[in-house]
N, C-alpha and C positions, 0 to 999 in steps of 0.2 A: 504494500500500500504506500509506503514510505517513496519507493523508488517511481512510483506514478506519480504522486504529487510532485517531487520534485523534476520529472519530466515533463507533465504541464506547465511547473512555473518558468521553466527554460526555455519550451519551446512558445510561450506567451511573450517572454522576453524577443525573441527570434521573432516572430510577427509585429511586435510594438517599435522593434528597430527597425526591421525592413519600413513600418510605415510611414518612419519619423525620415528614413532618408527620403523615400518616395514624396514626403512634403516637402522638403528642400529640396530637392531637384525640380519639381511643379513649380517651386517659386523661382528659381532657377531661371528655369524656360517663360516665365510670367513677363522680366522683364530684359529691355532689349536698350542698348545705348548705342549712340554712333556719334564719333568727334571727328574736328576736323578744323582748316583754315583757309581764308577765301577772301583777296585782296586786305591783308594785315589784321583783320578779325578773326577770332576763336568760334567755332561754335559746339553745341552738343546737345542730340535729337536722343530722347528717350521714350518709350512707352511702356508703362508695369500696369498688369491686370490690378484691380483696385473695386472693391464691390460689386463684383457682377460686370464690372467693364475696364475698361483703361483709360488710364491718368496721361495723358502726352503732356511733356514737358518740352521745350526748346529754352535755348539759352544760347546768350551772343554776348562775346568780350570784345569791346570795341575798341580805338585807342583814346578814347575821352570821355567826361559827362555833357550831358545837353546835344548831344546827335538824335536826328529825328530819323527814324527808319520807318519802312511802311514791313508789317509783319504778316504773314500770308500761311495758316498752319492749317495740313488737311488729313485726311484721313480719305485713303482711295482718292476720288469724283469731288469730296463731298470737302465742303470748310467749315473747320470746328471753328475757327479764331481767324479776323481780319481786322484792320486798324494799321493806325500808326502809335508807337511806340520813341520814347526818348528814354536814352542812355541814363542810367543813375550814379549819382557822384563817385563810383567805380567804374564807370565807364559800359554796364552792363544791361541788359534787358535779358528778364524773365517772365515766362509765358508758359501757362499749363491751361488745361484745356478736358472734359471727360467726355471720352466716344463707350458705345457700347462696344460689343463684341470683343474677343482676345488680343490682346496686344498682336501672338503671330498671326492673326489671320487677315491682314490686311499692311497697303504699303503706309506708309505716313510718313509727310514732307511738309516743311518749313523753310518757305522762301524772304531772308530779310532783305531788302532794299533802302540804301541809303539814299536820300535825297539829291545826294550826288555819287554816281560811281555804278558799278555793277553788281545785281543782284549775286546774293549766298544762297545757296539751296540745298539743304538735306534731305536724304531720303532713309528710310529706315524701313526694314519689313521685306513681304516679297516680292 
């Protein structure tokens, strides 16, 4: 009796791991980042599953504060976030945004455009 219970509590253990990795690898694959640089600015496109859908983040490091950019973030076809955006006294602009569906099942791009100069565009996904 001894050696059964103690073979359920092990092989309990052995399921409770396998499904604690299986959660951190799902979160793993949840979320997706891509960095990069395009005419002396920084940027970096992410999207992490987040309630039932995903959080798309973009961000741009510029070399000033007070730059007005026109920000253009989409998901596929579709645009989650458009406007114009200015630089904050780091010199940056941040922008998040919530689509449904899985971060990987779709592309998502963030095109900034400086006022003057040529546009930056990310793309992420497939």
């Amino acid at each position: 009796m001894k050696k059964a219970v103690i073979g359920g509590v092990a092989a309990a253990a052995v399921v409770i791991g396998a499904g604690s990795w299986w959660a951190i690898d799902s979160q793993v694959e949840a979320q997706t980042t891509e960095r990069g640089t395009c005419g002396g600015a920084t940027w970096e496109l992410s999207a992490e599953g987040e309630d039932g859908g995903t959080e798309v983040s973009a961000e741009l490091q510029s070399s000033g504060p007070g730059e007005e950019w026109q920000v253009d973030l989409s998901r596929d076809d579709a645009s989650l976030l458009s406007g114009t955006r200015t630089t904050d006294e780091d010199g940056e602009i941040d922008v998040d945004a919530y689509s449904s569906g899985n971060p990987g099942d779709a592309t998502y791009a963030v095109t900034f455009t400086p006022a003057e100069g040529e546009p930056c565009t990310a793309t992420l996904g497939s």
